[in-house]
C-alpha positions in Angstrom: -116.0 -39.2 114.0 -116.7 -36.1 116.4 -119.7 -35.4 118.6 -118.2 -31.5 118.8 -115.2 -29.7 120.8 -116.1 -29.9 124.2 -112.5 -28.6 125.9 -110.0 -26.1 125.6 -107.0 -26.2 127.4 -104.7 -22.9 127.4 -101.0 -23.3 128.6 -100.1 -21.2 131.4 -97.0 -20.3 133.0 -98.1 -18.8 136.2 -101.6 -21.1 137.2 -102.2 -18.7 140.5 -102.9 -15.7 138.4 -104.2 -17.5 135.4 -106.8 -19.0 137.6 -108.2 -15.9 139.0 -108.6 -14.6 135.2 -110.7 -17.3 134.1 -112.5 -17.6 137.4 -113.7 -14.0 137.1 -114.0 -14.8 133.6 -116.0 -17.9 133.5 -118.0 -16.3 137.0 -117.8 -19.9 138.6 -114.7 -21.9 140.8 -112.8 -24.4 139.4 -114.5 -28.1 139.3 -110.6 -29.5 139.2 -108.1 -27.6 141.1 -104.7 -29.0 141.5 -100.7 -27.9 140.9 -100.6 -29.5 137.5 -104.2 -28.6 136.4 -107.0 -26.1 136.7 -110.2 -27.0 135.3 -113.6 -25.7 134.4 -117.0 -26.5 133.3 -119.0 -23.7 132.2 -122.7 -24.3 129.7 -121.2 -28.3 128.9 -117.9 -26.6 128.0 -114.7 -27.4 129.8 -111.6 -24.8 130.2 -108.4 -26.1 131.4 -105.2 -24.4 132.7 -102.1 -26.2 131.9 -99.0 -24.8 133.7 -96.9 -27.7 131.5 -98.9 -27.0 128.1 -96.9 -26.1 124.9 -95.9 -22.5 124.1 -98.0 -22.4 120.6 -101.7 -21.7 122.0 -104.7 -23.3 123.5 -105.6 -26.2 122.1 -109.4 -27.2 120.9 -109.9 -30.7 121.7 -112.6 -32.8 119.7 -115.1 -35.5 121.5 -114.8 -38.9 119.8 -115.7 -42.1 120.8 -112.6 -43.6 120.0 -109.7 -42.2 120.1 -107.3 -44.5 119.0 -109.3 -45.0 115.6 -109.4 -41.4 115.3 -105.6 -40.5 115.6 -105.4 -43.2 112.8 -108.3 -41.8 110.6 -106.5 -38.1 110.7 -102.7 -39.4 110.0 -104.2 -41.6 107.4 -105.7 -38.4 105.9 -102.6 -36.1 106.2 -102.3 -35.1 109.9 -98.9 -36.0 111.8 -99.4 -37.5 115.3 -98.5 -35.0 117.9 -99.1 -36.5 121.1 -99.7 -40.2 121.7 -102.8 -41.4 123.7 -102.4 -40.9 127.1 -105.3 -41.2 130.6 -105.0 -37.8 131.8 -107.1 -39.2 134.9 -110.6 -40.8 135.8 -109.6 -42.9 132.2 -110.1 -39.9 130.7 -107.7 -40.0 127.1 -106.3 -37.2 124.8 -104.3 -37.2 121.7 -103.2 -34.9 119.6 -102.2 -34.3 115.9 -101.0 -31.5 113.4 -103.0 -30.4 110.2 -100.9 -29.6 107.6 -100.4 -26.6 108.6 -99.1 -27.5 112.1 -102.1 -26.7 113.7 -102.5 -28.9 116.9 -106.0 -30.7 116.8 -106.8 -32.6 120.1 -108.7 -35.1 120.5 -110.6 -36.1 123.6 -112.6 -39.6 125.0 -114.5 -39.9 128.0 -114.0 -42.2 130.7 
């Protein structure tokens, strides 16, 4: 189903100072830089900065192929759907589910 976790996106609640963390961090600028969303690509990984993110944790998020077949697979196998498909931009799509345990699992598909 997964070709691998390719982002992680950490919620944030003050992006200025969260940006100039990872920036040091990650030793390069942000490839996306705007008031809703910092982003990242470091090594064919990308780090986002969510200033409107849940309060639990950063979340992994999965590469599929299709994501709407894979937010069915996972419910079908026990998860509960989280967050419903939605174009975060470019036709870029996320979703998101809880194991069991309420662990978020995100899911990803590229433009």
């Amino acid at each position: 189903m997964t070709s691998g976790m390719t982002t992680i996106i950490y919620p944030v609640t003050d992006l200025a100072k969260a940006k100039a963390v990872y920036r040091e961090l990650l030793g390069v600028q942000p490839t996306m830089d705007e008031v809703y969303y910092v982003g990242f690509s470091v090594a064919g990984q990308d780090i986002g900065l969510d200033p409107h993110g849940h309060r639990s944790g950063p979340v992994s998020y999965w590469q599929v192929e299709d994501i709407r077949a894979g937010v069915t697979a996972l419910v079908e196998a026990g998860a509960v759907a989280h967050q419903d498909v939605k174009d975060v931009g470019g036709g870029k799509l996320t979703a998101a589910v809880k194991d069991p345990d309420g662990n978020i699992i995100g899911l990803i598909q590229s433009a």
